[in-house]
N, C-alpha and C positions, 0 to 999 in steps of 0.2 A: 757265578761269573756273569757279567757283563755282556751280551751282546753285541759282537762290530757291528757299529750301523749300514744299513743299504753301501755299498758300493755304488758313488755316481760316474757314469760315466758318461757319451759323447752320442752313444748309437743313437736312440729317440730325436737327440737334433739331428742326426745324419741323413736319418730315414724324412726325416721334414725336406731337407733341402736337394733330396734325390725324387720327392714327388711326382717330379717331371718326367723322370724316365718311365714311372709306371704309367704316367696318360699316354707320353708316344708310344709305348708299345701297344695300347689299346687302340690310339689314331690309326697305325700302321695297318695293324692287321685287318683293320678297318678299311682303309683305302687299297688295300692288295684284295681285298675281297676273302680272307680267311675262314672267316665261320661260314661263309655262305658256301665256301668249295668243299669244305669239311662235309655240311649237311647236305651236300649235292651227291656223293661218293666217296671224295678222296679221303683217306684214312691214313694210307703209309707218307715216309718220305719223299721219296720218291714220286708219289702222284701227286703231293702238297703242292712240293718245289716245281713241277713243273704245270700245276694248273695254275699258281698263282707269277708264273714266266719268270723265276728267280734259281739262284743257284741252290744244292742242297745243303750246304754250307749254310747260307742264311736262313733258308726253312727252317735247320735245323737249330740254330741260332734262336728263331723267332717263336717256333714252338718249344724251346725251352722255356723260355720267356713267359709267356702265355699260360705255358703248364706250373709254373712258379706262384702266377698272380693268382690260380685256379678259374683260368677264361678256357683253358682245354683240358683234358683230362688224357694220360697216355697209359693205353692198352697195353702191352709189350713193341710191339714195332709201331702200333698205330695208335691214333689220336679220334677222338670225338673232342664236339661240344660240350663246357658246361651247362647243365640245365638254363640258366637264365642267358648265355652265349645263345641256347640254341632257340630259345623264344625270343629274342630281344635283339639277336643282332645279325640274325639272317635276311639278307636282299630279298623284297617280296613278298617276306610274310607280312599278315594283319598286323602282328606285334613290335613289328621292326622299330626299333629306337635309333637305331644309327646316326640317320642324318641329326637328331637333333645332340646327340652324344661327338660329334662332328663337331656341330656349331659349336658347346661348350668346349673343344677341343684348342678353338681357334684364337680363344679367347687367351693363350699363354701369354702372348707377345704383351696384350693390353696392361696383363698382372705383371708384368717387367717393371712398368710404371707406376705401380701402386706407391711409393715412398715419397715420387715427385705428386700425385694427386690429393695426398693425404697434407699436404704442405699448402694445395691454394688455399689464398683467403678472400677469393672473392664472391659475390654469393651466390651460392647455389640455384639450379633451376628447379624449380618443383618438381617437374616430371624428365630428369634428366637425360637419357638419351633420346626420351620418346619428344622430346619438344620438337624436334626437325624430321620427323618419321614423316617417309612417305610411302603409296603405297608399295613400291616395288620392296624396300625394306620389310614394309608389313609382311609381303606376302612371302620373301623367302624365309623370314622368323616361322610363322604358322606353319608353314611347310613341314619345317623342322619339327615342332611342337609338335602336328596332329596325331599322330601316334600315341606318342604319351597319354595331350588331352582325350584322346577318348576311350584311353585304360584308367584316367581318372574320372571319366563323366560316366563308365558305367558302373567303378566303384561307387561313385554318388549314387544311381540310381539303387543298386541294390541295398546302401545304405540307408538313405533316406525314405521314407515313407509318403509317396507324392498321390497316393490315389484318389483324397481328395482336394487337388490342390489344381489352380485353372491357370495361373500365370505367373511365368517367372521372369524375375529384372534381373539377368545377369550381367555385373557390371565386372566393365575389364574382361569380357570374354571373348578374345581373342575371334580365333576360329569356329567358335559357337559350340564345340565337342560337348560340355556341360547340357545346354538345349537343346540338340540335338538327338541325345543317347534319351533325356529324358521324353523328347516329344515321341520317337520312336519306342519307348517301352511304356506308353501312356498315352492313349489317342483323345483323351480330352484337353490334353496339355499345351498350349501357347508360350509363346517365349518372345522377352524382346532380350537380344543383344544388342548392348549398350557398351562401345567403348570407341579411340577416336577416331577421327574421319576417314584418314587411311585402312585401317582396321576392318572399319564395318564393310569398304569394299571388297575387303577380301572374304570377311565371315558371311557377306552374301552368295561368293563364286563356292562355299563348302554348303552352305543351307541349302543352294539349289541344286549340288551334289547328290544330296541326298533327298532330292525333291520334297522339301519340306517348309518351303518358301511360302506357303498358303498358311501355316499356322507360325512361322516362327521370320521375326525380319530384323533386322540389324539395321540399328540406330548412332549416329554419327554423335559425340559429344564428348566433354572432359566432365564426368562422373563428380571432380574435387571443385566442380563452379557451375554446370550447365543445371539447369531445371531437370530433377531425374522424374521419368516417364513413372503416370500414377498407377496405381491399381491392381498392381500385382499382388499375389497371397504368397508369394516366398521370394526371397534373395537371394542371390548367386555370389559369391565375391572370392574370385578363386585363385589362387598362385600370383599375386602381386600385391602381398602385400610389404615384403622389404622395400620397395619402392618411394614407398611414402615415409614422412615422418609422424611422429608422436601425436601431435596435435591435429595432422591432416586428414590423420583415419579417423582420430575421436570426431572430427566432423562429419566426415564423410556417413560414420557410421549412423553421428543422427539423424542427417539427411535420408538416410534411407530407411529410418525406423516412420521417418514422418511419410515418406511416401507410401510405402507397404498399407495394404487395407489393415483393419483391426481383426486379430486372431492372424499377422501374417509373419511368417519366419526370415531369416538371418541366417547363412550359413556363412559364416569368413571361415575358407579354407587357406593356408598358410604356411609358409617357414618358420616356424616360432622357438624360442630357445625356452627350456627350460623355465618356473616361478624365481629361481635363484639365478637364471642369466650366466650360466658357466657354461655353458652346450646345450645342445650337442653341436658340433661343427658345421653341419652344412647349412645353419637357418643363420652363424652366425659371419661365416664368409657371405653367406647372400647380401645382408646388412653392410659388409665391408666392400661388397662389391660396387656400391651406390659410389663412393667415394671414386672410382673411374668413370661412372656414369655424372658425376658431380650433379648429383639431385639433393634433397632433401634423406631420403630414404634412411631407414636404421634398421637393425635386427630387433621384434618384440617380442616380448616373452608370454607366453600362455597368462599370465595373470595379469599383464597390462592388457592382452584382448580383452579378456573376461570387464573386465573395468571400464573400457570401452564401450562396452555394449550394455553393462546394465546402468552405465553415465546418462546413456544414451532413453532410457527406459523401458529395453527389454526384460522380460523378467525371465524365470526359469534359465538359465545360462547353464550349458552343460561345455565340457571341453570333451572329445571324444578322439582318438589318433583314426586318422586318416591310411594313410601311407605311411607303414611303422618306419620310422627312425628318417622320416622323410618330411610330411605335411601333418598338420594338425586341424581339427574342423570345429568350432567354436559356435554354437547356435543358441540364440534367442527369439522368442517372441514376442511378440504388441499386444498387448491387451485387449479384450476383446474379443468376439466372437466371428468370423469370418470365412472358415471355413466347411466348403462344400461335404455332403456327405454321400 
């Protein structure tokens, strides 16, 4: 006998176009300060609903909710944090992601537009929403970020091998998290942060945070035209790359192989989709988010990096995951002999 084929049905688009219910419920409970009251004491109903000043009705509503998407986990009457609720999204701690889980919150309304932005024809700005950044923008973006970046700039560091290495060009770095984690877990280590004007004022108010303004200092410029600063033994180039287009990074990238001393590395850390370009989802909504931002920017895949950089004349190229199902970290090096022992 025959086989009936799959049953198609409706559900998988459903759950597409109900996306949105699951970010507000994560907003919400975010703005009501949920996980944080949860790992303050409150457990039951009852103490939920009234530390978070709402009816028990909606508590109970909302930690249904919560307990469904597995953001809380319910005991018999009582509730705890999921393990990454309870690192990632409690007020106060080191690991707190919130605010920048916030920002990407906000951004709903903007994706409303997505169909009218995919329609202009008129051309794009290279560096699309960053072309009119100023600092007060810079600085509540980084705000948001710093958390993150410096749960990514110590994964760097434990990843990467920096003991004989004396300066790094970190371009596009933000809040400086990347030089930062490394000048701090490595005292021979210098650092220039290199990204734009607005930018570098704020990645100075974080570098003298952590009093480290003597070896590491923040350089004003656009990375994709300005003269990039010489001398370094390794590169930085981290979470922006959907931003750019195809061609933009293949320059960029040689630009920075020409600057780097000989024997110096390339790390492009990234969103990147798959060699075949079918996923995963979030490096390729990144790519399509350019399209609101109306830049140039595109989603690229782990094997146009790779192509990139040994276009460019690094050799050895390795692709290595980062941030599983998250970023990707692609590294080469210059030829030649350059590094300290």
């Amino acid at each position: 006998m025959t086989a009936d084929p799959p049953r198609v049905d409706s559900v998988r688009l459903q759950d597409l176009a109900y996306a949105h219910r699951r970010s507000a419920v994560l907003l919400a409970a975010l703005e009501l300060g949920l996980f944080t009251r949860i790992s303050r004491g409150a457990q039951s109903l009852a103490e939920i609903a009234s530390a978070l000043g709402i009816s028990e009705t909606n508590a109970d509503r909302l930690l249904t909710a919560c307990a469904a998407l597995g953001l809380v986990v319910r005991e018999g009457d009582r509730f705890r944090n999921a393990a990454d609720a309870e690192r990632f999204l409690v007020e106060g701690s080191g690991s707190d992601a919130s605010p920048w889980l916030v920002t990407i919150g906000k951004e709903r309304r903007r994706w409303l537009g997505l169909a009218d932005a995919l329609r202009r024809s008129d051309p794009p700005r290279v560096l699309g929403m960053y072309e009119d950044f100023d600092v007060e923008q810079a600085r509540a973006l980084h705000r948001a970020t710093y958390s993150i970046g410096m749960g990514a700039g110590r994964r760097f560091v434990r990843q990467v091998d920096l003991s004989g290495r004396r300066l790094i060009l970190d371009l596009g770095g933000g809040s400086g998290c990347y030089s930062i984690q490394a000048a701090r877990a490595h005292p021979q280590i210098h650092a220039i942060v290199f990204d734009l004007p607005p930018v570098a004022v704020v990645a100075e108010e974080f570098i003298e945070r952590h009093a480290l303004s003597d070896r590491i200092r923040a350089v004003g410029g656009d990375f994709t035209r300005d003269p990039l600063p010489e001398g370094a033994d390794i590169a930085i180039m981290a979470s922006n790359l959907p931003q750019y287009g195809r061609e933009l990074i293949r320059k960029v990238v040689a630009r920075v192989h020409d600057a780097l001393v000989p024997g110096g590395e390339l790390h492009l850390i990234g969103e990147m989709l798959r060699p075949e370009k079918d996923g995963p989802p979030g490096p390729a909504l990144w790519g399509l988010a350019e399209a609101l931002d109306h830049s140039t920017g595109v989603a690229h895949s782990e094997r146009e990096v790779v192509e990139y950089l040994e276009s460019a004349g690094f050799r050895d190229v390795t692709v290595a995951e980062f941030v599983p199902g998250s970023l990707t970290r692609v590294t080469g090096s210059k030829a030649g002999s350059g590094r300290s022992s």
